[in-house]
Each structure stands twice: as C-alpha cells, then as structure tokens.
C-alpha positions in Angstrom: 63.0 -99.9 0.5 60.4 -99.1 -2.4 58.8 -95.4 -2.2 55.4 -96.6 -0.8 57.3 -98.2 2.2 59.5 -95.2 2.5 56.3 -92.6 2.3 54.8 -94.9 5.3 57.7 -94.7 7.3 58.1 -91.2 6.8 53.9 -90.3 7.9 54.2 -92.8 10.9 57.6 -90.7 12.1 55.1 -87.2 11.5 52.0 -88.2 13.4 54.3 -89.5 16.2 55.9 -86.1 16.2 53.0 -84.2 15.9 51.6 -86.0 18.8 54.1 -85.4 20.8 53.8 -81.5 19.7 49.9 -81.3 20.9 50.8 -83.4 24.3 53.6 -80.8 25.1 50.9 -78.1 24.3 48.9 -79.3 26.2 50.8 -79.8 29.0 51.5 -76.4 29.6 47.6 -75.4 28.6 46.9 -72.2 31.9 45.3 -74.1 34.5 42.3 -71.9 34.0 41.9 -73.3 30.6 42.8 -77.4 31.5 40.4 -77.0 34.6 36.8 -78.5 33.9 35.5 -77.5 37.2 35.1 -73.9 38.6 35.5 -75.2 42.1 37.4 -78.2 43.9 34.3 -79.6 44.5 30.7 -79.2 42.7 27.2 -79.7 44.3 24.2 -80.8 42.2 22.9 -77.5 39.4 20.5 -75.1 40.4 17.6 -72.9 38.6 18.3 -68.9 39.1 15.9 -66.9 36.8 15.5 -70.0 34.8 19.1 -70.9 33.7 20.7 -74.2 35.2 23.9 -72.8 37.3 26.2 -75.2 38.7 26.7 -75.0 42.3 30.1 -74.8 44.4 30.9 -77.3 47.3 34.3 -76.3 48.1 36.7 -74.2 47.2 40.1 -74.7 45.6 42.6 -74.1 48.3 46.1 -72.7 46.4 46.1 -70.8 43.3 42.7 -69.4 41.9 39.9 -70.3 44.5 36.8 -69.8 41.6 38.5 -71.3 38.4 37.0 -69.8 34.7 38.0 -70.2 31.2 40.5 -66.8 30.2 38.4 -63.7 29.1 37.8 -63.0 25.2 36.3 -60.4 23.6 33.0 -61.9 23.4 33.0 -63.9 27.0 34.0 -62.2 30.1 33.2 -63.7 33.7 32.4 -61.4 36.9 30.6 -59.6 38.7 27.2 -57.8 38.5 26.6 -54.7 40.9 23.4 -53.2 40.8 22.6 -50.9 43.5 22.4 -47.9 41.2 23.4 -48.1 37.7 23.7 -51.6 36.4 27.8 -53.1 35.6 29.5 -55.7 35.0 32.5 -56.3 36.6 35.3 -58.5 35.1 38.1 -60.4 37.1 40.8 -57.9 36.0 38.2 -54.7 37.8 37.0 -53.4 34.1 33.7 -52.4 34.2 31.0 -52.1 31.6 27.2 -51.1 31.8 24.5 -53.3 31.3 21.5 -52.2 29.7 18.3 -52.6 32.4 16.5 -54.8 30.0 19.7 -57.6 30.3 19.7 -57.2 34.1 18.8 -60.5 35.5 16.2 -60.4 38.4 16.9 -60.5 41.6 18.3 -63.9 42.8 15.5 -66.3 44.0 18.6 -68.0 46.1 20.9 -67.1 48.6 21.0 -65.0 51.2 18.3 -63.0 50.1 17.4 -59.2 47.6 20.1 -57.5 46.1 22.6 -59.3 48.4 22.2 -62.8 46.1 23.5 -61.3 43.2 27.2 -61.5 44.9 26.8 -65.0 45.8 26.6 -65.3 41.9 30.0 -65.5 38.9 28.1 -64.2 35.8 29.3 -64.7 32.3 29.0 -62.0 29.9 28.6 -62.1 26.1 29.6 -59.5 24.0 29.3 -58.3 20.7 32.2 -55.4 19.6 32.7 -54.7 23.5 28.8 -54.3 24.2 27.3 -56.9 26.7 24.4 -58.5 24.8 23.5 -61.3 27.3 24.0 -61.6 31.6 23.6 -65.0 32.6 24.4 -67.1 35.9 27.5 -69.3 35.9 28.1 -70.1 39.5 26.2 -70.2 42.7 28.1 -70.1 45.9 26.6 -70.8 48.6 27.2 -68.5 52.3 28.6 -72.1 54.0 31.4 -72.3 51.1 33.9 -69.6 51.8 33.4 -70.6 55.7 34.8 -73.8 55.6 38.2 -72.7 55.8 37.7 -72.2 59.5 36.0 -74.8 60.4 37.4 -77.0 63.1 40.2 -73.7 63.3 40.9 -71.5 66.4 41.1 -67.8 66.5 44.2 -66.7 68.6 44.6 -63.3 69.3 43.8 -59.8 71.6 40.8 -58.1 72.4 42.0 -54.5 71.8 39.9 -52.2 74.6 39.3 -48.7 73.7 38.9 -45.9 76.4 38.5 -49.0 79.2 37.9 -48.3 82.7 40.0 -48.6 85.7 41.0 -52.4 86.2 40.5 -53.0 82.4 44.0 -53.4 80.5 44.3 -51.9 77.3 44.2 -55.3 75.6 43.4 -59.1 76.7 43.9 -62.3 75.7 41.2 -64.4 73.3 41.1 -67.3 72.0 37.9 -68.9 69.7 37.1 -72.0 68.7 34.8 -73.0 65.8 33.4 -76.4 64.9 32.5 -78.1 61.4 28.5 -77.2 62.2 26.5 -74.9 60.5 23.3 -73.4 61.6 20.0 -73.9 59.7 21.1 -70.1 59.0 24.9 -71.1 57.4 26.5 -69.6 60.1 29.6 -71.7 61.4 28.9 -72.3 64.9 31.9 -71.8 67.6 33.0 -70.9 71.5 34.1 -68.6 72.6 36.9 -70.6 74.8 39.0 -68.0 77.0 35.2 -65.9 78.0 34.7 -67.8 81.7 37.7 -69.9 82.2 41.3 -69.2 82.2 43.3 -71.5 79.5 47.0 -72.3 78.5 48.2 -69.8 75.4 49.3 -73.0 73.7 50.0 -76.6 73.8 53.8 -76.4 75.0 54.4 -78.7 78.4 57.8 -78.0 79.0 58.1 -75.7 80.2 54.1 -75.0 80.6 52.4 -72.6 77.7 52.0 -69.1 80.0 48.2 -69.3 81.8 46.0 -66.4 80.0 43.2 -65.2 81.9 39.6 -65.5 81.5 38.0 -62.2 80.3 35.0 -62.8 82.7 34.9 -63.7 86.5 38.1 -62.7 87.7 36.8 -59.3 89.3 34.0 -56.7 88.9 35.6 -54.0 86.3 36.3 -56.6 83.9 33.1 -58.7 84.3 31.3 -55.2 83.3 33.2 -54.5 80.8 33.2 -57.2 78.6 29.6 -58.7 79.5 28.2 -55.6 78.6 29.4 -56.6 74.9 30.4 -60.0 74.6 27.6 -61.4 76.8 27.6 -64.1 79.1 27.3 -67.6 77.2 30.4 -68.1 75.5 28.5 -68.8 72.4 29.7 -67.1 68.8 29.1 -67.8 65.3 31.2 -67.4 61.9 29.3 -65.7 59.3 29.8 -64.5 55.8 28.1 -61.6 54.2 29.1 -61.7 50.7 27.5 -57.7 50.1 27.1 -56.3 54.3 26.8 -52.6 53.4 27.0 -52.4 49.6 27.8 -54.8 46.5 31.1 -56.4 46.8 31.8 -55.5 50.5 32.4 -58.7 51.4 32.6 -59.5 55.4 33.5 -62.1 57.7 31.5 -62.0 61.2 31.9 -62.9 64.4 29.1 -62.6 65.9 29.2 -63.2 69.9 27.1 -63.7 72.9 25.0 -60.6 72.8 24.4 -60.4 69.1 26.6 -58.0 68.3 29.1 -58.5 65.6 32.9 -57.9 64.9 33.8 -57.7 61.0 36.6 -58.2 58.7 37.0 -58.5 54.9 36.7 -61.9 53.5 37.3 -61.9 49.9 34.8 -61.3 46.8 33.6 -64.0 43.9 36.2 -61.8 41.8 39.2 -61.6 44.3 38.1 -65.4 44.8 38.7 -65.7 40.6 42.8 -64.7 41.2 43.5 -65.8 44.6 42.2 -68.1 47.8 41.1 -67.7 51.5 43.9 -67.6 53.9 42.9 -68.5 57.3 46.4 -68.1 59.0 46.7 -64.4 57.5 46.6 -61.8 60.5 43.3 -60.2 60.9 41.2 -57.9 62.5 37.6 -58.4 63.5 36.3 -54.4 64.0 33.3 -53.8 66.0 30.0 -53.2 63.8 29.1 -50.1 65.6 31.1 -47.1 67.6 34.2 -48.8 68.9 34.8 -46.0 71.6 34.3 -47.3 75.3 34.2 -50.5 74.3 36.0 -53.8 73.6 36.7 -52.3 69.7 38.8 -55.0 67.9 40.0 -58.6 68.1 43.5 -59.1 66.0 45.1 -61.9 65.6 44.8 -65.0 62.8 43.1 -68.5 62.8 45.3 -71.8 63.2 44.3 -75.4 63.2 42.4 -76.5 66.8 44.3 -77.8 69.5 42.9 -78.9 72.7 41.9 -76.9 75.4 43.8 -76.5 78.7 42.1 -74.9 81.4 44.6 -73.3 84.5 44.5 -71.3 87.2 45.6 -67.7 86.8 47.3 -65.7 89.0 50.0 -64.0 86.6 51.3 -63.3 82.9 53.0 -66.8 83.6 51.1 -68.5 86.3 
C-alpha cells in the first residue's frame, strides 16, 4: 500500500473513532442539558414586561418537572421574591439581591400583583457573581400544576376537632374532580360521599365496606358539617402559587360554602428538581381556626373509579 493510501486509511479509522467518542458523549449529556424544552409540553410564547416567554402546557411527570440548562457563573435560573427586599433565588436555595432598577415589573399575567411573579422561572445573568440582568424564561400558568388531579379522586378522613355529641372524631370522604376548569383555572369536582352513602372501593367479593354519607343521616351531623362544608356537594381544586407570601405555594380545596382547606403543592423551584405526586399522602388544613370544626382532610389522590352508592347501616353494611 503506498503512503497516501495508508494516510487515508489511517484518517477514515480516526474520524470514525472520534465519532463514536462525541456520540458516547453525548449520550450520557445530563438530561437537563439534552432537553430542548423546559416542560413536557409548550403552549404558544407570551409578552411579560416586553420579553417573549415561552409558556408551559404540561408538566414532565418523572424526574425534573421544570427542565433548565445547569447553572454557570454567569446564568442562573430561579426565582424572584420581592415582597421586601428584592432576590433572586436559584434552584439549589442560594440567594442573591437584585438591585431595584433590574426588578422587573409586576407581571401583567397570571393570577394577578405580586402573586404573578411566582408563576414566573427567571434567568439571571451575572457578571463576577453580581446579577446584571432579570428576565422572564417561563410562564406557568395556575391550570398547569392542576392537571395532575384531574379525572383523580381524593380518598381519605375528615378529621373533627372538638365535635359535638353524635359527631365521631373522624369520617369518611371521598372527592371526585373532573378534567374542567373554570373560567377562573380552578379544577372543578364533587364532593361524592357529602349526601349519599358510597362503597370505600371497587371490591365485589366480598362487597367494599358501605361508608356513610356525612350529611342526612341525623341532625348532629347534618349541623356539623353543613355549617362548613355546605350543602351542594360542589368543590373546586385550586392552586395558589404565592397564598400568604412568595413561594408559599398551596393547593385548595375549596368546598360548598367557600371556605377553603390547604396543602403545600410545590414551588417553580422545587418543580426545577422534582415532580407533583398525586398519590403522596396529604393533608388539606382548614384556612381559618380549625377548633370546633371539621379541621383537616388526610388522605392521598388515586385514579377515579366509579361510584357506588349503598345503604348504610354499619362500618360494614
């Protein structure tokens, strides 16, 4: 073979390892960096304070929920809290002040004043550790994080606190939520077990044990839990990305009467590292004084089955 042919054979056998170098790279790229899209599913870009911000559909449902580029030293992606002094807060909880004259407006989307600005991931530019530049890079709207529960059931207790005579200490619930949203964003549900009694599960042999309903049975208990849970049945599945301060994140039941029962539901940030877990056990607190009252619901979420109504007379009639 003359040295030209063997230099060609030589390069060829190079490239092909090389190649094979960069595609091995590549495979094991952090899925962070081989993502293109922050979310499972995008919606059509948005203005906020004039910059064009993509918009999340749907969230990724294992691993990172929200899915960024790594943090450098000169790009970071997070948070921005404002309700005193602003920061910016980065998915591993660093914080770093951001000069007033960076601080982006207000919102003009979402759910509305300084609430917006945790519907928002912000990316950060730096120069030797200083935030020069806040911009928007994600817009999620309240529906998003919600549809995890749609067409879900919440199985559980109400948990009483100081009831009344002929009011047990807890009762059965179960609530059912659907795949609409109000005009509002609030997922719209029943609440099942409130006037009729209904099988715990779906078992038939033997039958699933009959759990009574929590109203019309008999007089202590129809006061007790009208007075909070009203009379209609109807409930709705809210989330309050910033309820009493930035980054207090809530989930809401909100039942017949208006009044609403709260859990966390996780931040943009936790959102960043992890993902919504429906089946998790939970517990819904009362927003007000939970004394003399039906205080808590506990329990977890679970995919819908149908609804079997009985006839109660015991634990297992």
């Amino acid at each position: 073979m003359s040295l030209r042919a063997t230099r060609a054979v030589c390069g060829a056998v190079v490239a092909g390892i090389s190649t094979l170098v960069l595609s091995a790279a590549a495979a094991h790229l952090p899925a962070a960096a081989a993502t293109a899209k922050p979310c499972r599913e995008m919606g059509p870009s948005i203005v906020i304070n004039g910059t064009t911000t993509p918009v999340c559909r749907a969230l990724y449902a294992t691993g990172a929920a929200i899915r960024f580029p790594n943090d450098g030293p000169t790009t970071r992606y997070g948070a921005l809290n404002t309700l005193t002094e602003a920061t910016f807060v980065d998915r591993s909880g660093k914080q770093v002040p951001v000069k007033p004259a960076l601080v982006p407006k207000t919102p003009n989307v979402g759910v509305g004043g300084l609430k917006s600005y945790a519907q928002i991931i912000y990316r950060a530019t730096l120069n030797k550790g200083k935030i020069t530049k806040v911009a928007p890079a994600l817009f999620v709207p309240v529906t998003v994080p919600l549809q995890a529960y749609k067409q879900q059931a919440f199985i559980g207790e109400a948990n009483n606190l100081s009831a009344g005579e002929g009011v047990p200490a807890t009762d059965f619930v179960r609530m059912d939520f659907s795949t609409t949203f109000n005009a509002d964003g609030a997922l719209m549900g029943r609440f099942t077990n409130l006037t009729k009694s209904v099988r715990r599960d779906q078992m038939t042999e033997p039958p699933a044990p009959c759990m009574a309903a929590l109203l019309g049975l008999d007089q202590p208990r129809n006061d007790w839990y009208s007075a909070v849970l009203g009379t209609s049945g109807a409930i709705r599945l809210v989330w309050d990305p910033a309820m009493h301060a930035p980054q207090d994140s809530e989930l809401v039941i909100y039942v017949g009467s208006g009044i609403g029962y709260m859990t966390h539901s996780p931040t943009l940030l936790e959102l960043m590292s992890s993902h919504i877990k429906p089946s998790a056990q939970m517990q819904f607190t009362i927003h007000g004084n939970p004394i003399g009252t039906v205080a808590w619901f506990s329990g977890s979420f679970q995919p819908k089955f149908p609804v079997v109504e009985c006839t109660y007379t015991s634990m297992f009639g």
